[in-house]
C-alpha positions as CSV (number, residue, x, y, z in Angstrom):
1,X,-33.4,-36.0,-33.4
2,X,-30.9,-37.1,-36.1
3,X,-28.7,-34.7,-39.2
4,X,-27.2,-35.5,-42.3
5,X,-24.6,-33.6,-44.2
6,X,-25.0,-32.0,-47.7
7,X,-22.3,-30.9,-49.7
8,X,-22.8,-27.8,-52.1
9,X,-20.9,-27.5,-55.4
10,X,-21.4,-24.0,-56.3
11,X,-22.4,-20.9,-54.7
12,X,-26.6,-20.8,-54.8
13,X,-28.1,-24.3,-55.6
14,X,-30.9,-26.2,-54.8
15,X,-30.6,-30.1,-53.8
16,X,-33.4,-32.7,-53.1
17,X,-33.1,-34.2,-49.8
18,X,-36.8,-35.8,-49.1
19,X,-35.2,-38.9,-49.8
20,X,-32.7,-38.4,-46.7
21,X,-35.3,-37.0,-44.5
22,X,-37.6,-40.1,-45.2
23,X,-34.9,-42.3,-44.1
24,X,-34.9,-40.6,-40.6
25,X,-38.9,-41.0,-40.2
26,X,-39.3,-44.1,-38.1
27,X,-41.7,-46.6,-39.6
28,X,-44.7,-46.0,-37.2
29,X,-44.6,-42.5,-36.8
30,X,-47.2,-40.4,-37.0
31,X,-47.3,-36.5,-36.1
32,X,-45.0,-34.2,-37.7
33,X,-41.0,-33.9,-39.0
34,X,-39.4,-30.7,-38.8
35,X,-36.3,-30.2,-41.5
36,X,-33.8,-27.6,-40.0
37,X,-30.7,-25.8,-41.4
38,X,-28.0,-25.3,-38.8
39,X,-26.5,-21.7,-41.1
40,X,-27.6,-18.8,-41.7
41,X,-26.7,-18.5,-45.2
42,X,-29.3,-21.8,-46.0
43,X,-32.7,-22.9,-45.6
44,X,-34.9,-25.6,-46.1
45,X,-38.2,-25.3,-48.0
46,X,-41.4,-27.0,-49.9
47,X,-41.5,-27.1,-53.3
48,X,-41.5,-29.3,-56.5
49,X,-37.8,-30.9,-57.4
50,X,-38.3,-30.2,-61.2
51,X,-34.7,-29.2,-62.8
52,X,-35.6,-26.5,-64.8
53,X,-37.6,-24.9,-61.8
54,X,-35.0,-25.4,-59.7
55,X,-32.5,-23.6,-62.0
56,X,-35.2,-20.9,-62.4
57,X,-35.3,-20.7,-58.4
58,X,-31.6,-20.0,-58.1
59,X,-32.0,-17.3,-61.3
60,X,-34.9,-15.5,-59.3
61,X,-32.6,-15.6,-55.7
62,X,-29.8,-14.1,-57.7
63,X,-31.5,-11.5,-59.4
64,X,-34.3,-10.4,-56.6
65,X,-31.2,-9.9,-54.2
66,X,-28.5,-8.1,-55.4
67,X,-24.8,-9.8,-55.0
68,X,-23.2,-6.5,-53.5
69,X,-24.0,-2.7,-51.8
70,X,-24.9,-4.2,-48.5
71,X,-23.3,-2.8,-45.1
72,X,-22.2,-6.4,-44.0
73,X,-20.1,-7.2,-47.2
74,X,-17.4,-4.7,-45.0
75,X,-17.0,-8.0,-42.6
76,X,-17.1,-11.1,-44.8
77,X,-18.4,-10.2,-48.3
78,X,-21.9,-12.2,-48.0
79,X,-24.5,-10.6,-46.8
80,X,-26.3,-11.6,-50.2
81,X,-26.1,-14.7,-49.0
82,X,-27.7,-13.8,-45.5
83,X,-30.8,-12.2,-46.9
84,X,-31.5,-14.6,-49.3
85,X,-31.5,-17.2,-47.2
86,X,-34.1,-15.2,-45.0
87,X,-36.4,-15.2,-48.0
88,X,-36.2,-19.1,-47.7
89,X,-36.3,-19.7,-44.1
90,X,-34.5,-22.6,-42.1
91,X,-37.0,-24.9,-41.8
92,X,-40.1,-26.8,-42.5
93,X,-42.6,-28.7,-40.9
94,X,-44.4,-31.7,-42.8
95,X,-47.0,-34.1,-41.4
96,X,-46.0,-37.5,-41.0
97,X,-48.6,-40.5,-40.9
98,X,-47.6,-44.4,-40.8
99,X,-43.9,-43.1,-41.3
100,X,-44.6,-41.4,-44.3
101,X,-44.0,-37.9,-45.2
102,X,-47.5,-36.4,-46.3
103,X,-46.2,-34.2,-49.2
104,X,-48.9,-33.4,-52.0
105,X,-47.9,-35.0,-55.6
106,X,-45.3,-32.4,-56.7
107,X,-44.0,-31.6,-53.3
108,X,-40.2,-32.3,-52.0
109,X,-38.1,-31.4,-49.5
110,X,-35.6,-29.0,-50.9
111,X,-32.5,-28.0,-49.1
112,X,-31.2,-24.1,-50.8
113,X,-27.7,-23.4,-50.9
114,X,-26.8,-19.6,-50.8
115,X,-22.8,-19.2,-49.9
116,X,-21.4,-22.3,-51.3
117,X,-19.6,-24.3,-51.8
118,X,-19.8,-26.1,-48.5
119,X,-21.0,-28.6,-46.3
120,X,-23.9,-27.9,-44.3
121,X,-25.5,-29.9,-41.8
122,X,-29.8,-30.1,-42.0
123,X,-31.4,-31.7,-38.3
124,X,-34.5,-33.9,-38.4
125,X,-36.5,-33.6,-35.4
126,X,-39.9,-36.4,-35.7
């Protein structure tokens, strides 16, 4: 079980970070990696790392949950942040075989930001 660290520049984004789970795979592994987010106002998912699709998955976040009118916004002004990040989910599980993550052509690991800016911590368990 290893984690890296990804720093978020704005408040919802979407970063690539197949490269750093990749790096935690040993080189004979085989089985299955599972990406975790240690918050509750992340989450790790599946999907392909194009830029305008990840813009476009930040646009949809932001308008399919609305940034204010929730009860929790009375404690710390984010529950936004909370519910979108349930959409997501905080974690993923990928096959792994010879080492190698077994993601189809246009598949990455993608890390979603939705209270940034911050540094957030993502656990790789192989």
């Amino acid at each position: 079980m290893d984690t890296f660290e990804v720093s978020t520049d704005s408040e919802c984004s979407v970063i690539d970070i197949t490269d750093r789970v990749e790096e935690l795979v040993p080189a004979d592994a085989d089985g299955r990696v599972t990406v975790f987010s240690e918050h509750t106002t992340a989450g790790v998912t599946v999907n392909e790392p194009e830029s305008r699709l990840l813009s476009d998955f930040e646009t949809a976040l932001s308008e399919i949950v609305p940034d204010s009118g929730w009860a929790h916004d009375e404690i710390d002004d984010n529950a936004d942040s909370h519910i979108r990040s349930l959409l997501i989910g905080p974690d993923v599980t990928i096959p792994v075989a010879d080492g190698t993550l077994q993601l189809g052509t246009w598949q990455s690991v993608l890390f979603v930001e939705c209270d940034g800016p911050r540094r957030r911590t993502v656990r790789v368990v192989v």
